[in-house]
C-alpha positions as CSV (number, residue, x, y, z in Angstrom):
1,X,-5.4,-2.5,-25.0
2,X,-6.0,1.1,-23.6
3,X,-4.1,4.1,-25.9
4,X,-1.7,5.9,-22.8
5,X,-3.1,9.1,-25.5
6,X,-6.3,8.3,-24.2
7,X,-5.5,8.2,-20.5
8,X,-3.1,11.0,-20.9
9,X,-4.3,12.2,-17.0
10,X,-6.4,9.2,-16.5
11,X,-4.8,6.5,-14.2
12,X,-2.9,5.4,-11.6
13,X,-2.4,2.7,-8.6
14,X,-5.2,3.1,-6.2
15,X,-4.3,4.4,-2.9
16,X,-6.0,2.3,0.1
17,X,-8.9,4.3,2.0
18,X,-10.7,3.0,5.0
19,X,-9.2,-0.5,3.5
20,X,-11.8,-0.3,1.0
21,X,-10.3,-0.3,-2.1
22,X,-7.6,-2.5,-3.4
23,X,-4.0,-1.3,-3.9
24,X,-2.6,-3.1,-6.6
25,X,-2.1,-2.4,-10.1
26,X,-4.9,-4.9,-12.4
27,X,-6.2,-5.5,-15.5
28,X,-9.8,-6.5,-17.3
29,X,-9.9,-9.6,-19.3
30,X,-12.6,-10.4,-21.5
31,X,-13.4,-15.1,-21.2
32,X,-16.0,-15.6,-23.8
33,X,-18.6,-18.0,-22.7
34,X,-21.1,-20.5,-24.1
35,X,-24.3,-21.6,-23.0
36,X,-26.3,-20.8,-19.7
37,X,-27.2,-21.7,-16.4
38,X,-26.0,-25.7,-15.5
39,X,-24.2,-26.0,-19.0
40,X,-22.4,-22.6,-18.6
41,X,-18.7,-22.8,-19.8
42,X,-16.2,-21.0,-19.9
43,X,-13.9,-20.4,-22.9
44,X,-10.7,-19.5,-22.0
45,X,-8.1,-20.6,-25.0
46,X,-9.8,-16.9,-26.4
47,X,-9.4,-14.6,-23.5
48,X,-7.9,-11.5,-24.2
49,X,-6.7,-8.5,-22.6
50,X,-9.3,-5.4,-22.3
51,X,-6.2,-2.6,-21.0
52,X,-2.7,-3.6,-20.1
53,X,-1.1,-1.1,-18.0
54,X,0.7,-0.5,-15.0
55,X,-2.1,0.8,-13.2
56,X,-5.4,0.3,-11.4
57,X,-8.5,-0.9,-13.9
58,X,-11.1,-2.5,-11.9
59,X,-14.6,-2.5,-10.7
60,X,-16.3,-4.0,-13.9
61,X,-20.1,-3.8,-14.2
62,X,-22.4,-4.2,-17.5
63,X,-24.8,-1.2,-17.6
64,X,-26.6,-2.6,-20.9
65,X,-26.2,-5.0,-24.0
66,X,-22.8,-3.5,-25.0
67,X,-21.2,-1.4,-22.5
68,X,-19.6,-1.9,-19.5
69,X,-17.9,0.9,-17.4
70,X,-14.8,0.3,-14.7
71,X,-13.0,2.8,-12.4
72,X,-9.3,3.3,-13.4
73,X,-6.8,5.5,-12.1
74,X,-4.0,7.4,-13.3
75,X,-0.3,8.2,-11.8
76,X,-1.6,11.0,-10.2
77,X,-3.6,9.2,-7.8
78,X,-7.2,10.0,-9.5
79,X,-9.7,7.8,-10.5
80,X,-12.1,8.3,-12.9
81,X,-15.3,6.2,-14.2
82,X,-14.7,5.0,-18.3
83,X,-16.8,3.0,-20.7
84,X,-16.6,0.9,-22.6
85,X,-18.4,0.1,-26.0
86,X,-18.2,-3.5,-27.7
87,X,-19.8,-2.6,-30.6
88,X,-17.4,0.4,-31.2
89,X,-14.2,-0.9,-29.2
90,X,-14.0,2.6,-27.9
91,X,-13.4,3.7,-24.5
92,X,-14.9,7.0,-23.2
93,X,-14.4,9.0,-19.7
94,X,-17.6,9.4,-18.4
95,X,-16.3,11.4,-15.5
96,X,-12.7,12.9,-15.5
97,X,-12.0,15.0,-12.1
98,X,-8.6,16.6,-10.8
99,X,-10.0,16.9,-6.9
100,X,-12.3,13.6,-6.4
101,X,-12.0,10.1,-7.3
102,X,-14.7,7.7,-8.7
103,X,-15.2,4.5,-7.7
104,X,-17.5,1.3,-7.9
105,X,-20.0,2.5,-11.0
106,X,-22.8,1.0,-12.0
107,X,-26.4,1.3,-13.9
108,X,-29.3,2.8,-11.6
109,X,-32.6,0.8,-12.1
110,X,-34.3,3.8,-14.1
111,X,-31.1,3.6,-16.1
112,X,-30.3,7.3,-16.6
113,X,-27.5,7.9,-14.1
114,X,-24.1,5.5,-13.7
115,X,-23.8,5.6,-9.8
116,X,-20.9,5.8,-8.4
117,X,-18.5,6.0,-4.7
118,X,-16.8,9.0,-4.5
119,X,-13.6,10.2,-2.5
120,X,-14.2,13.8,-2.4
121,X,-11.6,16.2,-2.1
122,X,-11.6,16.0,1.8
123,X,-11.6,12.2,1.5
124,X,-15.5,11.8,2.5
125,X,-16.7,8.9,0.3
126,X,-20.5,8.9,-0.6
127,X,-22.6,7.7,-3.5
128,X,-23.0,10.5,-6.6
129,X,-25.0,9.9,-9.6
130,X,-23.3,10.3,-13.1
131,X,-26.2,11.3,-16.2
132,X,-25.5,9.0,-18.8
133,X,-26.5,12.5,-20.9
134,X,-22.7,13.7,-19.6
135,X,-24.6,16.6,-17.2
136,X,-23.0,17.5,-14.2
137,X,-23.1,14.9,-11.2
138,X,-25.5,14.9,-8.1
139,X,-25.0,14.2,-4.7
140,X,-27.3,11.3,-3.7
141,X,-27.3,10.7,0.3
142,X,-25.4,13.8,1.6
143,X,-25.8,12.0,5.2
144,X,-24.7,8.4,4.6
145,X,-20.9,7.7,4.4
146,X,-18.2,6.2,4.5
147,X,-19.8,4.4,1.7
148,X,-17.7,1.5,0.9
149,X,-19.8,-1.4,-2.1
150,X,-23.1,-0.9,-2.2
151,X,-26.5,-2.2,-5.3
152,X,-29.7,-0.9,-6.5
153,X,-33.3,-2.1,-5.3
154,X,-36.2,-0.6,-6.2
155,X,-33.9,3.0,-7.0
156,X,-32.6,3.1,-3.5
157,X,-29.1,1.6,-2.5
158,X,-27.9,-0.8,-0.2
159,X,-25.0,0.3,1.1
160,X,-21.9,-1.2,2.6
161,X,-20.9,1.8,5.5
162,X,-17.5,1.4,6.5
163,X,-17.4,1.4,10.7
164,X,-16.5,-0.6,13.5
165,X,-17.7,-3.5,12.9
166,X,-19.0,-2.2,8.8
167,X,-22.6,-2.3,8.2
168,X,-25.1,-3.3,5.4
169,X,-27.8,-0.4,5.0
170,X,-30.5,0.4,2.8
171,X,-32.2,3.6,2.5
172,X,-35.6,3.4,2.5
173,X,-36.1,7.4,2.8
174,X,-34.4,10.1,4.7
175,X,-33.9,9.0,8.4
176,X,-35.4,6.1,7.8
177,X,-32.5,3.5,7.2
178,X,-32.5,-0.5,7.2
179,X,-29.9,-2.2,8.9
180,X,-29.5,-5.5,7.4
181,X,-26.4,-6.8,8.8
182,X,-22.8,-6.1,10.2
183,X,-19.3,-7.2,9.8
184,X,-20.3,-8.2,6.2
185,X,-17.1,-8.0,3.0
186,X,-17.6,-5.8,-0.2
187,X,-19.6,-7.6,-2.4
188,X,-23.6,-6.7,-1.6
189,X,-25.5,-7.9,-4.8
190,X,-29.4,-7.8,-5.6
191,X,-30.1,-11.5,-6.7
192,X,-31.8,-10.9,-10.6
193,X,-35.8,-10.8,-10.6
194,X,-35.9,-11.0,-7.0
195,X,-36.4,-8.3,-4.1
196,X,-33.2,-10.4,-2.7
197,X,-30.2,-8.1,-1.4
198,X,-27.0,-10.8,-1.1
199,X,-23.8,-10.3,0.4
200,X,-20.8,-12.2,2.1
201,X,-19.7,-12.0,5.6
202,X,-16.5,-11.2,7.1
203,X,-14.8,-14.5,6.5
204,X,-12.6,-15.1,10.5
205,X,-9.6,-17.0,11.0
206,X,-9.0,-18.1,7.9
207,X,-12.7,-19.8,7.1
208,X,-14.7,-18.8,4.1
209,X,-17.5,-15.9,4.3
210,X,-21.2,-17.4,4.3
211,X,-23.1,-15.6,1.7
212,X,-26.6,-14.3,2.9
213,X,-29.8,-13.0,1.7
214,X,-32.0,-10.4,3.1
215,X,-35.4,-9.7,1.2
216,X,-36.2,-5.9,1.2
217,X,-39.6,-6.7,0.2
218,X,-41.0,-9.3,3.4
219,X,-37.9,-9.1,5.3
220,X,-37.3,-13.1,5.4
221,X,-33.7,-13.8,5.5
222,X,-31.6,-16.8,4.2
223,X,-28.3,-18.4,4.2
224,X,-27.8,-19.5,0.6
225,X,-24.3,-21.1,0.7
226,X,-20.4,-20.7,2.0
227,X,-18.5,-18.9,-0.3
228,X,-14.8,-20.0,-1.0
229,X,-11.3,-19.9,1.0
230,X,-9.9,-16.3,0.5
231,X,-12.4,-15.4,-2.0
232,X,-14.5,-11.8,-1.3
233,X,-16.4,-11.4,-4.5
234,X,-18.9,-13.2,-6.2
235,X,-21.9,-12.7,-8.5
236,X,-24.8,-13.7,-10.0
237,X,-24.8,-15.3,-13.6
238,X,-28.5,-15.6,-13.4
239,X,-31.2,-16.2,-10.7
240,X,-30.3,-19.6,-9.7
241,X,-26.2,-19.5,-10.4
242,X,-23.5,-17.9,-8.7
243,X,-19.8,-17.7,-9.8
244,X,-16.5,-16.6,-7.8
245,X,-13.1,-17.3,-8.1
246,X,-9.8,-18.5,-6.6
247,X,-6.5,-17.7,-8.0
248,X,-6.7,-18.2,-11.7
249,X,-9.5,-20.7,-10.9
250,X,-13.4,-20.0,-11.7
251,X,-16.3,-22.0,-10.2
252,X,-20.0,-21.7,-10.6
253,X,-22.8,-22.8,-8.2
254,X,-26.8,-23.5,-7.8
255,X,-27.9,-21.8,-5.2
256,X,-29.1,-24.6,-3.7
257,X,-26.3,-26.8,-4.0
258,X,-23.4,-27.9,-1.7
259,X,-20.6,-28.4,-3.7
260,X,-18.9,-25.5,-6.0
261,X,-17.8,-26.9,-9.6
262,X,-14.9,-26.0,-11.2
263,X,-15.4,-24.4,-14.4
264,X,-11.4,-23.9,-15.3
265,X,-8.4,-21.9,-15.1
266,X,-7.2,-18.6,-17.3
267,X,-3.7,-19.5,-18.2
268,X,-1.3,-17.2,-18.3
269,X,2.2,-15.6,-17.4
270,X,1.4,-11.8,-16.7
271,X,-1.5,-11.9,-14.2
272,X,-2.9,-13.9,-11.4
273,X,-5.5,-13.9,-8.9
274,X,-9.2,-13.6,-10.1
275,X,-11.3,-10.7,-7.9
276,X,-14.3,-9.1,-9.0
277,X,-16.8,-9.9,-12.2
278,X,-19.0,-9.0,-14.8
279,X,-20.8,-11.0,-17.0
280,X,-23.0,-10.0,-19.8
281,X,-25.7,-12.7,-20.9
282,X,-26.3,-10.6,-24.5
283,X,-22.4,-10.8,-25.6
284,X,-22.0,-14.3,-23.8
285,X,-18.6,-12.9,-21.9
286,X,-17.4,-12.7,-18.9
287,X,-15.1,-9.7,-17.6
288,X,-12.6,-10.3,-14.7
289,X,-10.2,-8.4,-13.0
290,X,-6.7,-9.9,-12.4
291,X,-3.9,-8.5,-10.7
292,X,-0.3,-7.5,-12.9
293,X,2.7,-10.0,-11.4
């Protein structure tokens, strides 16, 4: 559980922006997990509560064996990029800002900056790169926003802009942009030891998103699988395996499969409905984000 000490003008309920970002208040829970790839399970009866608060924690992502960093907000309507150790059981602010907000971080591939969305002071939302020595932040693409999601490839992003319909872009250089798709949802994820960019569609009338690949490297495209019914996140556990969720319900799926396998529920009385994840093959956990009731 998070110390309020520590988040003394740290967090609050995130405010909705180009409907990008979710506005309810949630909570991290860490599943431990045993074994890997077709005999991954989920353990459930030992899920616990990373914070419990009243406000926004969210975003997950691992950015090595033992730390993983989130975006929370505090009741002043800031957001702010924290880690989180495993080893120590310490949280640190890795950014803590009264006029911009910090959304989305995670790991570049060189591994010395946590990237990150932010909502700048006149609500223009581009990517900014955080040094994991604490130095001062840098603008990355002054000329690409509204960023919404967005994942590395080769040290260059592939971005979700926000638009009429949104578009999937990656940045090859200056002026020289990729458009891989349009009317895609927020999760855009580089399939592991692959040149793979992946992403979900816009799911219409009620039907489940498609989830799509685009290789950056020879430009062949696939369609790998539908996602599930009301679902907009998913991730990779590994090269082959994919996991998303419904409600309190998590299910795992080959690639190359048809049929998504239940791998079980998280139980509980306080929070509901599974959305984004990060799962760490070193520490064998899995980290969801579950909305307060």
């Amino acid at each position: 559980m998070i110390k309020k000490s520590f988040f003394l003008t740290s967090i609050y309920c995130l405010i909705l922006v180009y409907s990008s970002f979710a506005q309810v208040g949630t909570d991290l829970w860490v599943i431990p997990t045993s074994g890997k790839g077709n005999n991954f399970k989920l353990l459930p009866e030992t899920a616990y509560a990373l914070t419990d608060r009243a406000e926004y924690d969210n975003q997950p992502s691992f950015i090595n064996d033992y730390q993983l960093v989130f975006s929370a907000a505090d009741e002043k309507g800031n957001h702010d990029i924290i880690v989180y150790n495993f080893e120590a059981e310490k949280f640190t602010n890795l950014s803590k800002t009264a006029d911009t907000s910090e959304f989305s971080p995670k790991i570049t591939d060189c591994g010395m900056y946590i990237s990150a969305v932010v909502m700048e002071a006149d609500s223009t939302q581009r990517i900014w790169l955080y040094p994991t020595s604490f130095e001062p932040a840098e603008l990355l693409y002054d000329d690409i926003q509204p960023v919404g999601y967005y994942d590395w490839y080769d040290n260059k992003a592939a971005m979700f802009v926000l638009g009429a319909p949104n578009k999937l872009i990656y940045a090859r250089g200056r002026n020289d942009l990729l458009e891989i798709d349009s009317a895609i949802s927020r999760s855009i994820h580089k399939r592991p030891k692959t040149s793979e960019i992946t992403y979900m569609t816009q799911p219409y009338a009620g039907q489940a998103g498609i989830i799509k690949s685009y290789d950056i490297e020879n430009g062949n495209r696939e369609v790998y699988l539908q996602g599930i019914s009301g679902s907009q996140d998913f991730i990779w556990l590994d090269k082959k395996h994919l996991l998303m969720a419904s409600g309190n319900e998590i299910f795992i799926r080959k690639y190359s499969n048809s049929e998504w396998k239940s791998l079980g529920k998280i139980e509980m009385n306080t929070h509901q409905n599974i959305t984004r994840m990060a799962y760490s093959e070193d520490l064998n956990v899995l980290v969801v984000a579950m909305n307060r009731k």
